[in-house]
PASE-555535 format. One line per 4 residues: for each residue x, y, z of C-alpha. Coordinates in steps of 0.05 Angstrom, whole numbers, plus 32768, in hexadecimal, padded with zeros to 4 digits. Example, Ala and Ser with C-alpha at 12.3 -4.5 7.8 and 13.67 -1.06 7.14 Angstrom:
2
80F6,7FA6,809C | 8111,7FEB,808F
! end
This chain:
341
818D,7AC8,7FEB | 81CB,7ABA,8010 | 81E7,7ADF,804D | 8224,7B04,804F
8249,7AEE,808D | 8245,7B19,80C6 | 828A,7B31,80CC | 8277,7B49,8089
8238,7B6B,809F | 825D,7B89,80CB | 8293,7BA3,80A9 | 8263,7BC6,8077
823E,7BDD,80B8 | 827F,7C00,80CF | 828F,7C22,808C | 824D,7C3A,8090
8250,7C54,80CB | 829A,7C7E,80C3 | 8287,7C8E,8079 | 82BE,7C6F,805F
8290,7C4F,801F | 8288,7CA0,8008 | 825E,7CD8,8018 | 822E,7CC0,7FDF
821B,7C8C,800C | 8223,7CBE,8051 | 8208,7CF8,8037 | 81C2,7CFD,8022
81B3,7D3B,7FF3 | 81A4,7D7D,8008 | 815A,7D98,7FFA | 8152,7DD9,7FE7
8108,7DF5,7FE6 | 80F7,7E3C,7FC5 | 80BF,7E5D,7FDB | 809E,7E8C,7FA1
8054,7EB0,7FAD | 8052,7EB6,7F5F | 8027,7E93,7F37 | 804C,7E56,7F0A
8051,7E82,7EC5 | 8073,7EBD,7EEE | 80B0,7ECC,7ED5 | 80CE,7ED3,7F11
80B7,7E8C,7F1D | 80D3,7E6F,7EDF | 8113,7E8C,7EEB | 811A,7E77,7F2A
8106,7E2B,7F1A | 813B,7E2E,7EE0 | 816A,7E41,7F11 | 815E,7E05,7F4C
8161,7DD7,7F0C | 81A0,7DF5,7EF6 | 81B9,7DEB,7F3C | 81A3,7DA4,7F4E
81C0,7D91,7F0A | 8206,7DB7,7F12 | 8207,7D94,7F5B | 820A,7D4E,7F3A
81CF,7D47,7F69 | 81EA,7D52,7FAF | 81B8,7D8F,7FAC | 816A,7D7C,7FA2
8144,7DBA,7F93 | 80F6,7DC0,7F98 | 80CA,7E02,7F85 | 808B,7E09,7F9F
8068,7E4C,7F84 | 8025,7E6D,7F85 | 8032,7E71,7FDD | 802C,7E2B,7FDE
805B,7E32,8022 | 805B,7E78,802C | 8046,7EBD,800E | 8081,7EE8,7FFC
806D,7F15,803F | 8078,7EDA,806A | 80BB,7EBC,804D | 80E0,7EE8,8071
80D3,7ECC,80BE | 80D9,7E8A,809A | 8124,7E97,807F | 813A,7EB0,80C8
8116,7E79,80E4 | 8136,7E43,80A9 | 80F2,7E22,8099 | 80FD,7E24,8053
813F,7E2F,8029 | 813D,7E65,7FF6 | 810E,7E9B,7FE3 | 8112,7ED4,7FB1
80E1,7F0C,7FDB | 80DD,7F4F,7FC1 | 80F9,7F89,7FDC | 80BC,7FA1,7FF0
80A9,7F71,801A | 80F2,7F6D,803E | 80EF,7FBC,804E | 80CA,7FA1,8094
810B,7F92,80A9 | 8136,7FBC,8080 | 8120,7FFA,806D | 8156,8005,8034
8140,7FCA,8014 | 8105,8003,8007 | 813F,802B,7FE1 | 812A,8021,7F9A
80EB,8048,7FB4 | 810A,8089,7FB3 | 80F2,80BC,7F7D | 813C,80C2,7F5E
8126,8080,7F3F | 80E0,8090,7F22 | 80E1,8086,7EDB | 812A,807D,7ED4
8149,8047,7EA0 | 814A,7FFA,7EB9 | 81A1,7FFB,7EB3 | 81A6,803C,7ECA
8184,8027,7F10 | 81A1,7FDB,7F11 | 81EC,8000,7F0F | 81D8,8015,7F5B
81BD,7FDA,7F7A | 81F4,7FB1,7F57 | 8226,7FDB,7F75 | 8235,7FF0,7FBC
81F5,8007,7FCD | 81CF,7FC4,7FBF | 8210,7F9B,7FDF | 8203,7FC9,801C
81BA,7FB5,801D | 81C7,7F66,801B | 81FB,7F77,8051 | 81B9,7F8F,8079
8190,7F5A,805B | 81B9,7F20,8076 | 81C4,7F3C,80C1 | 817A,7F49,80CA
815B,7F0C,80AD | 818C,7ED8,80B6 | 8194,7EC8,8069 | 81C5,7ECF,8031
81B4,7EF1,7FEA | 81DA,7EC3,7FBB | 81E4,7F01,7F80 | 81C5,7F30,7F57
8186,7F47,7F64 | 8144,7F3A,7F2B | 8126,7F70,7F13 | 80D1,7F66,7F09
80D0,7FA0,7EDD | 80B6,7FDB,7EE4 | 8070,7FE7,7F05 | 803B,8013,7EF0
7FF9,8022,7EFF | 7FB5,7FF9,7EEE | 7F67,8006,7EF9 | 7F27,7FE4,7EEC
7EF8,8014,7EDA | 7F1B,8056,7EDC | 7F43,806F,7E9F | 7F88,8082,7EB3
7F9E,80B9,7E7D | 7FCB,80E1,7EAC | 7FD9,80E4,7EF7 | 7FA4,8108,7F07
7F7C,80CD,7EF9 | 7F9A,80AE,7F36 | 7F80,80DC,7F67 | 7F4D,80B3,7F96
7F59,8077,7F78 | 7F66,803D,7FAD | 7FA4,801F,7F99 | 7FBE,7FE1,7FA9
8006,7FCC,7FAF | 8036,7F99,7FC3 | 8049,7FBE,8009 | 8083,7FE2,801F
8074,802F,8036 | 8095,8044,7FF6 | 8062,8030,7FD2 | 802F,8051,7FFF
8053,8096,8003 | 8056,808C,7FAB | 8001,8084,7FB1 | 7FFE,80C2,7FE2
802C,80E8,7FB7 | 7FFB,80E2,7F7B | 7FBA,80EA,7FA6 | 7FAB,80A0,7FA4
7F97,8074,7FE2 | 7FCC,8036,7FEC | 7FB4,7FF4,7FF8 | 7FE0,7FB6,800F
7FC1,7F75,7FEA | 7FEE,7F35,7FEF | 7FF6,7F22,7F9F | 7FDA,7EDE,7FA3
7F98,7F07,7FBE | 7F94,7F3A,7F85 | 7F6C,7F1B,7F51 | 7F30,7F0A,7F7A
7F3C,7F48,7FA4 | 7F39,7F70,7F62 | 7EFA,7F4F,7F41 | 7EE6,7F59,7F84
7EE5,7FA3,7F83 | 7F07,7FA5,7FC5 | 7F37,7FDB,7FA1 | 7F34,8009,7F61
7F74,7FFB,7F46 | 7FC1,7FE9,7F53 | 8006,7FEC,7F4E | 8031,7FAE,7F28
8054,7F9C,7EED | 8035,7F89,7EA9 | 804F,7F48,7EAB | 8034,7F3C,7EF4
7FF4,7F4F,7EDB | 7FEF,7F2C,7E93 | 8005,7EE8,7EC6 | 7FD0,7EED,7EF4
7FA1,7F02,7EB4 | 7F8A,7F37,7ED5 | 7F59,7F46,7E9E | 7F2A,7F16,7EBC
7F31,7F40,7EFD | 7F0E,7F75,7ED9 | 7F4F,7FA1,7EC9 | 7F54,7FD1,7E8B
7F7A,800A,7E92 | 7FBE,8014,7E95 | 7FF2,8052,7EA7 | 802D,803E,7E99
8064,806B,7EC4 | 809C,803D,7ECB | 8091,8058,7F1B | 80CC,802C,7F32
80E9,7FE8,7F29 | 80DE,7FB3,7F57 | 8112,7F82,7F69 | 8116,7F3C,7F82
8148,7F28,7FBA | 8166,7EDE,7FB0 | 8177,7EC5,7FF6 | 817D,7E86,8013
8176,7E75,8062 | 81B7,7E73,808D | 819D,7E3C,80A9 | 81A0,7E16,806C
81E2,7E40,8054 | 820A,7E26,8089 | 81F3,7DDE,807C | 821B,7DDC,803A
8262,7DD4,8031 | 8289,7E0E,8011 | 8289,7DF1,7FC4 | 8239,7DEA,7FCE
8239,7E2C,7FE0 | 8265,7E49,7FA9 | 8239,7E20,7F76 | 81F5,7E3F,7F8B
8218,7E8A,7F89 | 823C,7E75,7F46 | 8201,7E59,7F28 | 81D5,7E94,7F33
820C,7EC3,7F1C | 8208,7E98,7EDD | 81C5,7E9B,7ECC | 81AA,7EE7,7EE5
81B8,7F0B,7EA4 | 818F,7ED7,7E7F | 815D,7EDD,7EB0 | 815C,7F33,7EAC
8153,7F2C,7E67 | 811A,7EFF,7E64 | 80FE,7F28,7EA0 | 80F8,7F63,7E70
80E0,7F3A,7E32 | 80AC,7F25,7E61 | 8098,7F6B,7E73 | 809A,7F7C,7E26
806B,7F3E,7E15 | 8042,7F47,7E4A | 802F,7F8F,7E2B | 801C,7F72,7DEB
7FF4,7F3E,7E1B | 7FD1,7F6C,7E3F | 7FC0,7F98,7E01 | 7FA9,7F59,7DE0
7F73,7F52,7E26 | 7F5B,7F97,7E14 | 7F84,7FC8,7E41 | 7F8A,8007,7E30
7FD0,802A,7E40 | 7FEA,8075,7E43 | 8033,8079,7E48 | 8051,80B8,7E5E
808D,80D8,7E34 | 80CD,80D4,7E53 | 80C9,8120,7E62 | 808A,8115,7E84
80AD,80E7,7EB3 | 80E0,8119,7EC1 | 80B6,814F,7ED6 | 808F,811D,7F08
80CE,8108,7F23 | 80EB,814E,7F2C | 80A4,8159,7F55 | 80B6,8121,7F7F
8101,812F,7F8D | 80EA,8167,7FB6 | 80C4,813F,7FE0 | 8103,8102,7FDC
8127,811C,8027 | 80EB,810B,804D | 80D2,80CA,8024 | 8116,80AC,803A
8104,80C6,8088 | 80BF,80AF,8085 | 80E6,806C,8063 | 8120,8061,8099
814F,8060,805D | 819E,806B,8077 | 81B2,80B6,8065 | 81F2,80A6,804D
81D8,806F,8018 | 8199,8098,7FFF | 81D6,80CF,7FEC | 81FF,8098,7FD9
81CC,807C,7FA3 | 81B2,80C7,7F8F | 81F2,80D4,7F79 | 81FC,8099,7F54
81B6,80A1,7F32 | 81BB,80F0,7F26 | 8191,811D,7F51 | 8168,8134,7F19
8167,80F1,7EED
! end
């Protein structure tokens, strides 16, 4: 093969060097990881893998996007520290799991929302109140929430051995949830003892015995086939809806240039309705699923509902103390719900 000559070499060298031969030979792409703790058939997980290949594709590759779910990097109560600390790019932790470091992302906690409808509630955390919260959000943890938040769906409760035919059923029951002291103030309210299991834990933790019962969504459940785990009953109270926070690191924000940045905001703003919807097919199917696996369900009337939440708005002033939720936003979002539903 023949040499170029080495004013040539050179040459090439020095446009190289000063970029001058285009920034698809300067600039190598930027990677994008996504941390999920969900298993690969989540919903949440699919959605969120649509999205990165949505994104590498719109970004005519200057993005390269990698998923890695089922805490193959980090559970969802560890992605926080590594956001602020930029060890990995993008995460979608619930709100339960960010209340550690802002209480108001504990907000949709509050008995005003028990048993209320899925638009009804988005309205508020679409709004002020939720812009308020990723205002919080991004000062404490040193990350950016790209959009709208995804809804899991609303959670209910689920035994092993103990039929659930009413709330009183949940009295003494260990109960184990995601975290967040909402969630453990909900358990106390109904007589039940809270228990903090990370999800990837659950299944084994269930068979295991290690707790009677807990608090999730159908489709989280009918995922993880929770049947095997030994699970068969079902209450479903529509307690509250748990949200998912898209964020990406600073760190890695700051890397991109502004069009980069307006593409991943864009693209997710694209894509959430689709991905609301087929968050509440999921929870529809995974009913039918879960039927199908031999759980048995009792599903309160609405009026039933209404009655437990008037209950609990007496006790809603100090469950936003014992919370650390801001005053002004818990009225702020009370009004906007209705005080009495």
């Amino acid at each position: 093969m023949a040499m170029r000559p080495i004013g040539t070499r050179l040459a090439v060298a020095l446009l190289l060097t000063t970029g001058l031969l285009g920034t698809s030979w300067a600039q190598a792409p930027f990677e994008l990881r996504a941390s999920l703790d969900t298993s690969a058939t989540h919903e949440r997980t699919i959605a969120v893998g649509d999205y990165l290949q949505k994104l590498e594709a719109a970004s005519a590759g200057r993005l390269k996007t990698q998923l890695f779910h089922s805490a193959q990097l980090y559970k969802d109560v560890n992605v926080p520290k590594a956001l602020r600390e930029g060890s990995v790019e993008m995460a979608v932790p619930g709100t339960w799991v960010l209340s550690g470091f802002v209480p108001d992302a504990e907000m949709d906690q509050l008995p005003v929302f028990y048993g209320q409808p899925l638009d009804k509630q988005q309205l508020v955390f679409d709004g002020p109140v939720g812009q308020k919260i990723n205002a919080e959000l991004q000062q404490k943890l040193g990350a950016t929430v790209i959009g709208p938040w995804l809804q899991l769906g609303y959670s209910n409760h689920y035994s092993t051995r103990k039929p659930l035919n009413g709330f009183k059923d949940l009295e003494g029951m260990k109960l184990r949830n995601s975290g967040g002291a909402g969630q453990f103030v909900r358990a106390k309210f109904f007589g039940a003892i809270p228990n903090m299991t990370p999800w990837p834990d659950v299944p084994l933790s269930l068979s295991q015995g290690n707790f009677d019962g807990l608090t999730t969504t159908n489709e989280s459940a009918a995922s993880a086939k929770l049947w095997d785990s030994g699970l068969r009953y079902v209450l479903e109270d529509h307690e509250y809806i748990g949200y998912y926070v898209p964020m990406i690191s600073l760190v890695f924000w700051k890397k991109l240039p502004p069009d980069l940045q307006k593409l991943v905001v864009d693209v997710w703003a694209q894509n959430i309705p689709a991905y609301r919807q087929k968050m509440v097919a999921a929870q529809e199917e995974a009913h039918v699923t879960l039927v199908e696996h031999g759980l048995k369900f009792v599903t309160p009337t609405q009026p039933e509902l209404d009655a437990v939440r008037a209950r609990m708005m007496k006790t809603q002033d100090d469950v936003a103390k014992e919370l650390k939720l801001t005053p002004e936003l818990v009225k702020q979002a009370t009004a906007e719900m209705g005080a009495g539903g």
